[in-house]
Phi, psi and omega in degrees: 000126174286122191264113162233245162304290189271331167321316213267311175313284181334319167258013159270294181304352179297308181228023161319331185280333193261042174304311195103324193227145198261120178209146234283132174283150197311176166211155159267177196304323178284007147118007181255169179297113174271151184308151171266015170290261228320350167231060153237134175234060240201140199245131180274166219262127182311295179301347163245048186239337146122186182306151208231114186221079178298108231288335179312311185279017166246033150111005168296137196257134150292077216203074196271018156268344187257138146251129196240067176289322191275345174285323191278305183302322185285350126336280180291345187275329184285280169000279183292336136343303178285345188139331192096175174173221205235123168267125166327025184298102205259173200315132160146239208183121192228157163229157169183162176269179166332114209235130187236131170305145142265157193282143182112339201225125205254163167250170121230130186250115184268310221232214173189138196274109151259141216297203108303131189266034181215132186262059169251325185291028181221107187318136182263137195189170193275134191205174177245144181212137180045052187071018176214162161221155202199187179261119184182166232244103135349110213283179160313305182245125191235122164227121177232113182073089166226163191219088192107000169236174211234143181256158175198121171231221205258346155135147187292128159359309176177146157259324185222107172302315196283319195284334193247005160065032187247114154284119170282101209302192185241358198238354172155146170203169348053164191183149189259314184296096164081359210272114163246139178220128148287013160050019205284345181307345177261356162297304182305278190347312182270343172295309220265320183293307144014275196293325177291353172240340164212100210280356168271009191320148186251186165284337173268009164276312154282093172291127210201140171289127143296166176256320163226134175231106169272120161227163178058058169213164184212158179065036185262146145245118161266141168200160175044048204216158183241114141245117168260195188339084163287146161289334148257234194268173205266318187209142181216118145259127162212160205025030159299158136234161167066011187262133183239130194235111202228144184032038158280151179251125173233161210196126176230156164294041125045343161190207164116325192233122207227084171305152165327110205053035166262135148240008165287157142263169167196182203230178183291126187264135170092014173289027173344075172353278147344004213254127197250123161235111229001081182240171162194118147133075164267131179234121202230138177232141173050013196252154176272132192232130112252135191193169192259021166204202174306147172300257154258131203242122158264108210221176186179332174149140174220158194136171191273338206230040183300308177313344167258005172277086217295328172307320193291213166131178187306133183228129184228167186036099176205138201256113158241146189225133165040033173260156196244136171239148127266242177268128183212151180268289151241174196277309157243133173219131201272105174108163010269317171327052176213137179254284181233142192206111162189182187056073163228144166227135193226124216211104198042046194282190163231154181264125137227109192088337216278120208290318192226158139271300179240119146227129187301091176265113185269115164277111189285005192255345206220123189311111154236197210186111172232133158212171179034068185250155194179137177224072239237137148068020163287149173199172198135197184236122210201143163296290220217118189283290186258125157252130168224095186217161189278140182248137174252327201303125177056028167264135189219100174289156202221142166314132163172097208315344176229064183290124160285150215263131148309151154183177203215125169211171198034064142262200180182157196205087204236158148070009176286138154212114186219132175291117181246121141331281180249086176313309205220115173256052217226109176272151148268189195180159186258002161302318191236178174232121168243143176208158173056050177270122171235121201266091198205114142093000178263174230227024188327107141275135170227065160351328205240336205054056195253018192288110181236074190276005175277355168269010161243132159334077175087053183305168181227109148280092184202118187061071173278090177260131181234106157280000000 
Protein backbone atom coordinates (compact mmCIF):
# COMPACT_ATOMS: atom_id res chain seq x y z
CA UNK A 1 0.00 0.00 0.00
CA UNK A 2 1.36 3.08 -0.77
CA UNK A 3 2.60 5.90 2.34
CA UNK A 4 2.02 8.80 1.40
CA UNK A 5 -0.34 11.32 2.00
CA UNK A 6 -2.75 9.61 4.07
CA UNK A 7 -0.16 6.96 5.41
CA UNK A 8 1.52 10.12 6.64
CA UNK A 9 -1.71 11.50 8.29
CA UNK A 10 -2.15 8.26 10.01
CA UNK A 11 1.46 8.70 11.72
CA UNK A 12 0.83 12.02 12.26
CA UNK A 13 -2.04 11.53 14.84
CA UNK A 14 -0.02 8.28 15.89
CA UNK A 15 2.84 10.39 17.47
CA UNK A 16 2.08 13.53 17.90
CA UNK A 17 1.75 13.43 21.30
CA UNK A 18 5.59 12.11 21.62
CA UNK A 19 6.88 14.87 19.28
CA UNK A 20 7.97 17.00 22.18
CA UNK A 21 6.28 19.54 20.29
CA UNK A 22 2.98 20.93 18.72
CA UNK A 23 2.06 19.77 15.27
CA UNK A 24 -0.22 21.51 13.11
CA UNK A 25 -2.58 18.55 11.49
CA UNK A 26 -2.99 17.96 7.61
CA UNK A 27 -6.14 20.44 6.66
CA UNK A 28 -8.42 21.10 3.83
CA UNK A 29 -8.13 23.99 2.15
CA UNK A 30 -10.40 25.98 4.26
CA UNK A 31 -8.16 25.48 6.87
CA UNK A 32 -10.18 22.78 9.26
CA UNK A 33 -8.97 19.58 9.80
CA UNK A 34 -9.27 16.31 8.20
CA UNK A 35 -10.69 13.10 9.78
CA UNK A 36 -8.79 10.59 10.44
CA UNK A 37 -10.98 8.02 8.32
CA UNK A 38 -9.17 9.68 5.11
CA UNK A 39 -6.07 7.62 6.07
CA UNK A 40 -7.02 4.09 6.34
CA UNK A 41 -6.65 2.82 3.09
CA UNK A 42 -6.76 -0.82 4.68
CA UNK A 43 -8.71 -3.05 2.55
CA UNK A 44 -11.61 -5.19 3.90
CA UNK A 45 -11.04 -8.63 4.48
CA UNK A 46 -12.89 -11.26 2.63
CA UNK A 47 -13.33 -13.31 5.93
CA UNK A 48 -14.75 -10.67 7.67
CA UNK A 49 -18.14 -10.10 5.74
CA UNK A 50 -19.69 -13.35 7.00
CA UNK A 51 -20.97 -16.75 4.59
CA UNK A 52 -19.96 -17.04 1.39
CA UNK A 53 -22.87 -17.57 -1.01
CA UNK A 54 -21.27 -18.72 -4.41
CA UNK A 55 -23.87 -17.83 -6.83
CA UNK A 56 -23.43 -21.35 -8.78
CA UNK A 57 -24.42 -23.33 -5.78
CA UNK A 58 -27.37 -21.55 -5.76
CA UNK A 59 -28.98 -22.80 -9.21
CA UNK A 60 -26.71 -19.81 -11.37
CA UNK A 61 -26.04 -21.73 -14.95
CA UNK A 62 -22.27 -21.15 -16.31
CA UNK A 63 -23.66 -20.16 -18.89
CA UNK A 64 -22.64 -16.56 -20.17
CA UNK A 65 -25.04 -16.30 -23.15
CA UNK A 66 -28.53 -16.40 -20.91
CA UNK A 67 -29.15 -13.60 -18.59
CA UNK A 68 -29.70 -14.41 -15.23
CA UNK A 69 -31.00 -11.60 -13.25
CA UNK A 70 -33.89 -13.14 -11.44
CA UNK A 71 -31.45 -16.37 -10.38
CA UNK A 72 -28.67 -13.88 -9.26
CA UNK A 73 -31.22 -11.42 -7.65
CA UNK A 74 -32.65 -14.48 -5.77
CA UNK A 75 -28.91 -15.01 -4.44
CA UNK A 76 -28.74 -11.93 -2.96
CA UNK A 77 -32.51 -11.76 -1.33
CA UNK A 78 -31.61 -15.44 0.40
CA UNK A 79 -27.92 -13.83 1.61
CA UNK A 80 -30.10 -11.18 3.30
CA UNK A 81 -32.55 -13.42 4.68
CA UNK A 82 -29.98 -15.64 6.12
CA UNK A 83 -28.46 -12.95 8.04
CA UNK A 84 -26.26 -11.42 5.49
CA UNK A 85 -22.50 -12.15 3.86
CA UNK A 86 -20.87 -12.03 0.81
CA UNK A 87 -22.54 -12.89 -2.76
CA UNK A 88 -19.78 -14.91 -5.06
CA UNK A 89 -19.19 -14.53 -8.33
CA UNK A 90 -17.00 -16.98 -9.37
CA UNK A 91 -14.44 -17.54 -12.65
CA UNK A 92 -16.04 -17.40 -15.53
CA UNK A 93 -18.32 -14.77 -17.28
CA UNK A 94 -22.72 -14.23 -15.87
CA UNK A 95 -24.97 -11.84 -17.47
CA UNK A 96 -27.42 -10.44 -15.78
CA UNK A 97 -29.89 -6.88 -15.55
CA UNK A 98 -30.32 -4.82 -12.82
CA UNK A 99 -29.34 -6.61 -9.37
CA UNK A 100 -30.14 -4.67 -6.13
CA UNK A 101 -28.06 -5.12 -2.92
CA UNK A 102 -29.47 -5.52 0.70
CA UNK A 103 -28.93 -4.40 3.83
CA UNK A 104 -25.99 -7.00 5.56
CA UNK A 105 -24.82 -7.93 1.99
CA UNK A 106 -21.80 -7.94 -0.28
CA UNK A 107 -20.24 -8.51 -3.65
CA UNK A 108 -17.38 -10.32 -4.50
CA UNK A 109 -16.01 -10.79 -7.67
CA UNK A 110 -13.48 -13.96 -8.68
CA UNK A 111 -14.86 -14.10 -12.33
CA UNK A 112 -17.19 -11.20 -14.19
CA UNK A 113 -20.25 -10.23 -14.07
CA UNK A 114 -21.83 -8.62 -17.07
CA UNK A 115 -24.70 -6.36 -17.79
CA UNK A 116 -27.32 -7.16 -20.61
CA UNK A 117 -27.36 -5.96 -23.69
CA UNK A 118 -30.95 -5.10 -23.59
CA UNK A 119 -32.50 -2.52 -21.44
CA UNK A 120 -35.81 -4.17 -20.77
CA UNK A 121 -33.66 -6.34 -18.42
CA UNK A 122 -33.13 -3.11 -16.29
CA UNK A 123 -35.45 -1.55 -14.12
CA UNK A 124 -37.27 1.30 -14.70
CA UNK A 125 -37.79 3.24 -11.26
CA UNK A 126 -37.50 6.86 -9.73
CA UNK A 127 -33.89 7.38 -9.61
CA UNK A 128 -31.34 10.44 -9.67
CA UNK A 129 -29.58 11.07 -13.40
CA UNK A 130 -28.06 14.40 -14.56
CA UNK A 131 -28.98 16.69 -11.70
CA UNK A 132 -32.45 15.30 -11.33
CA UNK A 133 -34.20 13.33 -10.04
CA UNK A 134 -36.60 11.25 -12.05
CA UNK A 135 -38.10 8.15 -13.63
CA UNK A 136 -35.13 6.16 -15.35
CA UNK A 137 -33.27 2.63 -15.62
CA UNK A 138 -31.37 1.28 -12.85
CA UNK A 139 -27.68 0.84 -12.92
CA UNK A 140 -26.26 -3.30 -13.11
CA UNK A 141 -25.35 -2.75 -9.13
CA UNK A 142 -27.83 -0.76 -7.02
CA UNK A 143 -27.29 -0.38 -3.43
CA UNK A 144 -29.89 2.03 -1.66
CA UNK A 145 -29.63 2.71 2.41
CA UNK A 146 -26.95 0.72 2.76
CA UNK A 147 -24.52 0.75 6.11
CA UNK A 148 -21.35 -1.12 4.98
CA UNK A 149 -21.09 -2.60 1.79
CA UNK A 150 -18.52 -3.54 0.02
CA UNK A 151 -18.28 -4.40 -4.14
CA UNK A 152 -14.63 -6.43 -4.04
CA UNK A 153 -12.23 -8.63 -5.98
CA UNK A 154 -9.12 -10.09 -6.29
CA UNK A 155 -7.18 -6.93 -7.61
CA UNK A 156 -7.45 -4.35 -10.78
CA UNK A 157 -5.68 -5.10 -14.04
CA UNK A 158 -3.13 -1.93 -13.24
CA UNK A 159 -3.70 1.46 -11.09
CA UNK A 160 -0.70 2.63 -12.65
CA UNK A 161 0.35 1.61 -16.35
CA UNK A 162 3.12 4.03 -17.20
CA UNK A 163 4.79 2.67 -13.86
CA UNK A 164 3.90 -1.17 -15.13
CA UNK A 165 5.00 -0.73 -18.33
CA UNK A 166 1.25 -1.51 -19.53
CA UNK A 167 -0.77 0.15 -22.42
CA UNK A 168 -3.82 0.62 -21.90
CA UNK A 169 -5.52 0.36 -25.62
CA UNK A 170 -7.91 3.29 -26.49
CA UNK A 171 -10.61 0.83 -28.49
CA UNK A 172 -11.72 -1.63 -25.96
CA UNK A 173 -10.29 -4.12 -22.91
CA UNK A 174 -11.98 -6.56 -20.78
CA UNK A 175 -11.18 -9.40 -18.08
CA UNK A 176 -12.25 -12.34 -17.03
CA UNK A 177 -10.75 -11.51 -13.67
CA UNK A 178 -12.65 -9.54 -10.84
CA UNK A 179 -14.31 -7.95 -13.46
CA UNK A 180 -18.09 -6.00 -13.23
CA UNK A 181 -18.51 -4.89 -17.46
CA UNK A 182 -21.46 -3.39 -18.77
CA UNK A 183 -21.26 -4.84 -22.07
CA UNK A 184 -21.82 -1.33 -23.45
CA UNK A 185 -20.80 -1.58 -27.22
CA UNK A 186 -24.54 -1.88 -28.44
CA UNK A 187 -25.44 1.30 -26.44
CA UNK A 188 -22.57 3.51 -27.40
CA UNK A 189 -23.44 2.13 -30.98
CA UNK A 190 -27.06 3.00 -30.88
CA UNK A 191 -26.34 6.46 -28.83
CA UNK A 192 -23.92 7.57 -31.81
CA UNK A 193 -26.33 6.23 -34.64
CA UNK A 194 -28.74 8.68 -32.99
CA UNK A 195 -26.87 11.33 -32.56
CA UNK A 196 -26.17 10.81 -36.71
CA UNK A 197 -30.07 11.07 -37.46
CA UNK A 198 -30.36 13.93 -34.55
CA UNK A 199 -27.04 15.65 -33.52
CA UNK A 200 -29.65 17.16 -30.49
CA UNK A 201 -30.22 13.85 -29.35
CA UNK A 202 -29.71 14.34 -25.86
CA UNK A 203 -28.30 11.58 -23.00
CA UNK A 204 -31.34 10.34 -21.73
CA UNK A 205 -32.56 9.59 -24.64
CA UNK A 206 -30.57 6.81 -25.84
CA UNK A 207 -31.53 4.60 -23.36
CA UNK A 208 -28.84 3.10 -21.06
CA UNK A 209 -27.79 1.34 -17.67
CA UNK A 210 -25.12 2.83 -15.46
CA UNK A 211 -22.87 0.38 -13.93
CA UNK A 212 -22.91 0.91 -10.33
CA UNK A 213 -25.42 3.54 -8.08
CA UNK A 214 -24.71 3.99 -4.53
CA UNK A 215 -27.16 6.22 -2.58
CA UNK A 216 -28.42 6.90 0.60
CA UNK A 217 -25.40 4.91 2.03
CA UNK A 218 -22.22 5.13 4.64
CA UNK A 219 -19.32 2.71 5.14
CA UNK A 220 -18.83 1.65 1.22
CA UNK A 221 -15.65 -0.02 -0.36
CA UNK A 222 -15.16 -0.53 -3.73
CA UNK A 223 -11.78 -2.30 -4.21
CA UNK A 224 -9.69 -4.34 -6.23
CA UNK A 225 -11.88 -4.36 -8.88
CA UNK A 226 -12.27 -3.64 -13.16
CA UNK A 227 -15.20 -1.76 -13.49
CA UNK A 228 -15.27 -1.46 -17.58
CA UNK A 229 -17.34 -0.43 -20.45
CA UNK A 230 -20.30 0.91 -18.83
CA UNK A 231 -22.92 1.92 -21.40
CA UNK A 232 -23.59 5.33 -19.49
CA UNK A 233 -21.82 6.83 -16.46
CA UNK A 234 -19.30 4.32 -14.42
CA UNK A 235 -19.90 4.84 -10.82
CA UNK A 236 -22.64 7.31 -9.53
CA UNK A 237 -23.00 8.36 -5.87
CA UNK A 238 -25.51 9.73 -4.53
CA UNK A 239 -26.33 11.16 -0.71
CA UNK A 240 -23.56 9.20 -0.01
CA UNK A 241 -20.92 9.28 2.72
CA UNK A 242 -17.94 7.73 3.95
CA UNK A 243 -17.22 5.76 0.65
CA UNK A 244 -13.85 4.64 -0.69
CA UNK A 245 -12.66 3.99 -3.90
CA UNK A 246 -9.36 2.09 -3.23
CA UNK A 247 -6.87 0.31 -6.19
CA UNK A 248 -9.63 0.01 -9.22
CA UNK A 249 -9.23 -0.06 -12.36
CA UNK A 250 -12.23 2.02 -14.72
CA UNK A 251 -12.51 1.91 -18.32
CA UNK A 252 -14.42 2.93 -21.32
CA UNK A 253 -13.00 3.06 -25.03
CA UNK A 254 -12.23 6.04 -25.69
CA UNK A 255 -12.26 5.58 -29.71
CA UNK A 256 -12.90 2.89 -31.63
CA UNK A 257 -16.75 3.17 -32.51
CA UNK A 258 -17.63 4.52 -35.95
CA UNK A 259 -21.67 3.19 -36.69
CA UNK A 260 -22.46 2.48 -40.50
CA UNK A 261 -22.32 5.89 -42.27
CA UNK A 262 -20.56 7.89 -39.58
CA UNK A 263 -17.50 9.13 -40.55
CA UNK A 264 -16.28 10.39 -36.94
CA UNK A 265 -14.86 7.77 -34.63
CA UNK A 266 -15.75 7.83 -31.21
CA UNK A 267 -15.63 6.45 -28.14
CA UNK A 268 -18.31 5.28 -25.15
CA UNK A 269 -20.27 8.16 -24.53
CA UNK A 270 -20.84 9.80 -20.95
CA UNK A 271 -18.72 7.13 -19.34
CA UNK A 272 -18.09 9.44 -16.39
CA UNK A 273 -15.27 7.14 -14.06
CA UNK A 274 -16.81 8.86 -11.25
CA UNK A 275 -19.74 10.76 -10.71
CA UNK A 276 -20.17 12.17 -6.73
CA UNK A 277 -23.79 13.80 -6.27
CA UNK A 278 -24.51 15.36 -2.82
CA UNK A 279 -22.38 13.61 -1.20
CA UNK A 280 -19.68 13.86 1.22
CA UNK A 281 -16.14 12.35 2.73
CA UNK A 282 -15.46 10.49 -0.17
CA UNK A 283 -12.11 8.85 -0.93
CA UNK A 284 -10.72 7.70 -4.15
CA UNK A 285 -6.97 6.49 -3.64
CA UNK A 286 -4.80 4.69 -6.20
CA UNK A 287 -7.07 4.03 -8.72
CA UNK A 288 -6.91 4.02 -12.63
CA UNK A 289 -9.28 6.20 -14.92
CA UNK A 290 -9.53 5.90 -18.35
CA UNK A 291 -12.55 7.16 -20.27
CA UNK A 292 -14.80 8.86 -23.08
CA UNK A 293 -15.74 11.81 -20.34
CA UNK A 294 -14.74 13.08 -17.49
CA UNK A 295 -13.10 11.48 -14.63
CA UNK A 296 -13.94 12.47 -11.42
CA UNK A 297 -17.30 14.35 -11.58
CA UNK A 298 -18.93 16.71 -8.97
CA UNK A 299 -22.29 16.94 -9.45
CA UNK A 300 -25.47 18.16 -6.83
CA UNK A 301 -28.13 19.53 -9.28
CA UNK A 302 -29.26 21.86 -12.17
CA UNK A 303 -31.75 24.60 -13.09
CA UNK A 304 -32.23 27.99 -12.10
CA UNK A 305 -34.18 27.11 -9.34
CA UNK A 306 -31.96 24.23 -8.09
CA UNK A 307 -31.06 25.31 -4.94
CA UNK A 308 -34.39 25.26 -3.70
CA UNK A 309 -34.94 21.63 -4.50
CA UNK A 310 -34.39 19.59 -1.34
CA UNK A 311 -32.97 16.36 -3.89
CA UNK A 312 -30.04 18.57 -4.43
CA UNK A 313 -27.29 19.81 -2.16
CA UNK A 314 -23.49 20.27 -1.37
CA UNK A 315 -20.70 17.56 -2.27
CA UNK A 316 -17.92 18.27 0.40
CA UNK A 317 -14.80 16.50 1.26
CA UNK A 318 -13.67 14.39 -1.15
CA UNK A 319 -9.79 13.24 -1.08
CA UNK A 320 -8.53 11.86 -4.88
CA UNK A 321 -4.86 10.34 -4.05
CA UNK A 322 -2.31 8.74 -6.05
CA UNK A 323 -4.15 7.83 -8.79
CA UNK A 324 -3.60 7.50 -12.43
CA UNK A 325 -5.30 9.04 -15.52
CA UNK A 326 -5.23 8.00 -18.78
CA UNK A 327 -7.29 9.65 -21.87
CA UNK A 328 -10.07 11.45 -19.76
CA UNK A 329 -12.02 14.87 -20.73
CA UNK A 330 -11.21 15.83 -17.65
CA UNK A 331 -9.45 14.54 -14.41
CA UNK A 332 -11.53 16.59 -12.05
CA UNK A 333 -14.35 18.17 -13.26
CA UNK A 334 -16.58 20.83 -11.25
CA UNK A 335 -20.32 20.76 -13.11
CA UNK A 336 -22.17 21.53 -14.66
CA UNK A 337 -25.04 19.58 -12.61
CA UNK A 338 -23.50 21.25 -9.08
CA UNK A 339 -24.47 23.87 -6.62
CA UNK A 340 -21.94 24.17 -3.72
CA UNK A 341 -18.73 22.53 -3.74
CA UNK A 342 -15.76 22.55 -1.51
CA UNK A 343 -12.99 21.51 0.35
CA UNK A 344 -11.49 19.13 -2.74
CA UNK A 345 -8.66 17.92 -3.37
CA UNK A 346 -6.49 15.88 -5.93
CA UNK A 347 -3.36 15.59 -4.55
CA UNK A 348 -0.07 13.48 -6.12
CA UNK A 349 -2.29 12.14 -9.06
CA UNK A 350 -0.31 11.52 -12.70
CA UNK A 351 -1.79 12.52 -15.93
CA UNK A 352 -0.91 10.95 -19.20
CA UNK A 353 -2.38 12.69 -21.92
CA UNK A 354 -5.51 13.69 -20.34
CA UNK A 355 -7.59 16.76 -22.22
CA UNK A 356 -8.14 18.93 -18.80
CA UNK A 357 -6.93 18.53 -15.17
CA UNK A 358 -9.36 20.85 -13.38
CA UNK A 359 -12.04 21.80 -15.00
CA UNK A 360 -14.65 24.49 -13.10
CA UNK A 361 -17.78 24.34 -15.73
CA UNK A 362 -20.38 27.54 -14.95
CA UNK A 363 -23.77 26.66 -16.13
CA UNK A 364 -25.49 30.04 -16.89
CA UNK A 365 -28.94 28.66 -15.77
CA UNK A 366 -27.96 27.27 -12.58
CA UNK A 367 -26.61 29.24 -8.96
CA UNK A 368 -23.35 27.67 -8.12
CA UNK A 369 -20.64 28.23 -5.64
CA UNK A 370 -17.29 26.54 -6.13
CA UNK A 371 -14.69 26.92 -3.53
CA UNK A 372 -11.53 25.61 -1.58
CA UNK A 373 -10.59 23.53 -4.21
CA UNK A 374 -6.59 22.56 -4.47
CA UNK A 375 -4.93 20.09 -7.24
CA UNK A 376 -1.16 19.48 -5.07
CA UNK A 377 1.70 17.23 -6.55
CA UNK A 378 0.51 16.57 -10.68
CA UNK A 379 2.60 15.37 -13.17
CA UNK A 380 1.96 14.17 -16.73
CA UNK A 381 0.82 15.23 -19.52
CA UNK A 382 -2.20 17.26 -20.25
CA UNK A 383 -4.22 19.22 -23.40
CA UNK A 384 -5.16 21.91 -21.01
CA UNK A 385 -4.78 22.42 -17.21
CA UNK A 386 -6.93 25.15 -15.33
CA UNK A 387 -10.34 25.30 -17.65
CA UNK A 388 -13.00 27.82 -16.64
CA UNK A 389 -15.82 28.32 -18.95
CA UNK A 390 -19.70 28.91 -19.26
CA UNK A 391 -21.11 25.45 -20.24
CA UNK A 392 -24.67 25.50 -22.38
CA UNK A 393 -25.06 22.43 -23.83
CA UNK A 394 -28.76 21.34 -23.13
CA UNK A 395 -29.03 24.39 -20.45
CA UNK A 396 -32.60 26.01 -20.19
CA UNK A 397 -32.33 29.35 -18.59
CA UNK A 398 -35.05 30.57 -16.89
CA UNK A 399 -36.56 34.03 -15.10
CA UNK A 400 -35.85 34.55 -11.83
CA UNK A 401 -35.51 37.92 -9.79
CA UNK A 402 -33.39 36.61 -6.91
CA UNK A 403 -30.90 34.47 -9.32
CA UNK A 404 -27.55 34.00 -6.92
CA UNK A 405 -24.29 35.63 -8.93
CA UNK A 406 -22.07 31.84 -9.67
CA UNK A 407 -18.91 32.40 -8.77
CA UNK A 408 -15.61 30.15 -8.14
CA UNK A 409 -12.84 31.08 -5.17
CA UNK A 410 -10.01 29.86 -3.29
CA UNK A 411 -8.62 27.54 -5.71
CA UNK A 412 -5.39 26.71 -5.66
CA UNK A 413 -2.79 24.92 -7.94
CA UNK A 414 0.46 24.02 -5.87
CA UNK A 415 3.60 21.81 -6.52
CA UNK A 416 2.92 20.68 -10.06
CA UNK A 417 4.83 19.61 -12.70
CA UNK A 418 3.35 19.00 -16.08
CA UNK A 419 3.78 19.41 -19.61
CA UNK A 420 0.43 21.78 -21.29
CA UNK A 421 -0.99 22.58 -24.22
CA UNK A 422 -3.18 25.59 -22.83
CA UNK A 423 -1.70 25.81 -18.71
CA UNK A 424 -4.65 28.28 -18.06
CA UNK A 425 -7.89 28.43 -20.48
CA UNK A 426 -10.31 30.78 -17.85
CA UNK A 427 -13.10 32.78 -19.84
CA UNK A 428 -14.62 35.60 -17.64
CA UNK A 429 -18.47 36.10 -18.26
CA UNK A 430 -20.84 38.60 -16.36
CA UNK A 431 -22.65 35.10 -15.19
CA UNK A 432 -19.96 34.36 -12.68
CA UNK A 433 -17.39 35.88 -10.54
CA UNK A 434 -13.93 34.47 -10.35
CA UNK A 435 -11.68 35.71 -7.51
CA UNK A 436 -8.53 34.30 -5.04
CA UNK A 437 -7.07 31.89 -7.43
CA UNK A 438 -3.54 30.93 -6.41
CA UNK A 439 -0.64 29.68 -8.67
CA UNK A 440 2.22 28.46 -6.05
CA UNK A 441 5.50 26.28 -6.68
CA UNK A 442 4.84 24.95 -9.85
CA UNK A 443 6.85 23.42 -12.83
CA UNK A 444 5.02 24.48 -16.47
CA UNK A 445 5.41 23.57 -19.90
CA UNK A 446 3.10 25.95 -21.68
CA UNK A 447 3.09 25.53 -25.37
CA UNK A 448 0.28 28.20 -26.05
CA UNK A 449 2.00 30.69 -23.18
CA UNK A 450 -1.21 31.67 -22.00
CA UNK A 451 -0.77 32.26 -18.40
CA UNK A 452 -2.96 35.33 -17.26
CA UNK A 453 -3.48 35.20 -14.15
CA UNK A 454 -4.21 39.05 -13.70
CA UNK A 455 -7.69 38.56 -14.89
CA UNK A 456 -8.94 36.94 -11.99
CA UNK A 457 -9.12 39.03 -9.04
CA UNK A 458 -6.63 39.23 -6.09
CA UNK A 459 -4.68 36.32 -7.98
CA UNK A 460 -1.41 34.48 -5.68
CA UNK A 461 1.22 34.24 -7.86
CA UNK A 462 4.09 32.79 -6.24
CA UNK A 463 7.61 30.74 -7.32
CA UNK A 464 5.89 30.03 -10.84
CA UNK A 465 8.21 28.33 -14.01
CA UNK A 466 6.52 28.65 -16.95
CA UNK A 467 8.54 27.26 -20.48
Amino acid sequence: MKQTFLAALAILFATAPCLGRTTKPLQWPDGTVVDRWFADTTTVRLQDLGRQYVITDYGVARDSSIVQTAAIQAVIDRCAQEGGGVVVVPQGTFCSGSLFFKEGTHLYLKGRLKGSERIRDFRLMTTRMEGQTIKYFAALINADNLDGFTIMGDGAYTTAPAKEGKRIPETGFTTERSCLDGNGALYWEEFWIRRLYNPQCTNLEAMRPRLVYISNSRNVTVQNVNLVNSPFWTNHLYRSERVRYLNCFIYAPTRGIRPEGDKKEHGGPSTDAIDIDVCRDVLIDNCFMQVNDDAVVIKGGKGTWADKDSRNGEVSHVLVRGCNYGVVHGCLTVGSESLHDWNIVVKDCFADNANRVLWLKMRPDTPQHYEHITVEGMTGKCRSFLVVKPWTQFYKPEERADMPRSRCHNITIRGCRMECGKFFDVGTSEKYDLSRFSFIDNDITDASNSFRPEIIPDSRVEKMRIR
